[in-house]
C-alpha positions, 0 to 999 in steps of 0.5 A, spaced: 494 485 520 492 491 524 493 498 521 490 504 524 485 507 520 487 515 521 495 512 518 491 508 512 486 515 511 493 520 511 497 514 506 498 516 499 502 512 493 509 514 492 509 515 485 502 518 483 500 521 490 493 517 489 489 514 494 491 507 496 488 502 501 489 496 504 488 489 500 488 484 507 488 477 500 494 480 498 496 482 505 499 489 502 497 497 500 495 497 494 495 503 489 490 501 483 491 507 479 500 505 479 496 497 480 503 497 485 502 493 492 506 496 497 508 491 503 507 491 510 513 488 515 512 487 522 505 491 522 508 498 519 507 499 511 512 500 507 511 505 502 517 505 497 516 503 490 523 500 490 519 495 495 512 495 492 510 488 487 507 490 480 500 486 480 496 484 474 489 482 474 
């Protein structure tokens, strides 16, 4: 998984508009403060909350 580093620096969350950042091991975008995983189709993060798995550590 290949994300450009200025598109990672210029994402935020959809819902809270917080910083995100890239989790290779669950192979998604993740919003720590929402604990939302926004995935990522054919290389191209998919920024929608509809899309995005709830996580539970």
């Amino acid at each position: 998984m290949a994300l450009d580093k200025e598109l990672l620096d210029i994402l935020v969350c959809p819902s809270c508009k917080g910083r995100v950042r890239l989790d290779e091991k669950r192979g998604g975008i993740l919003c720590e403060s929402c604990a939302l995983l926004f995935p990522i189709k054919d290389d191209i993060p998919v920024m929608l909350v509809e899309e995005a798995q709830k996580i539970g550590d």
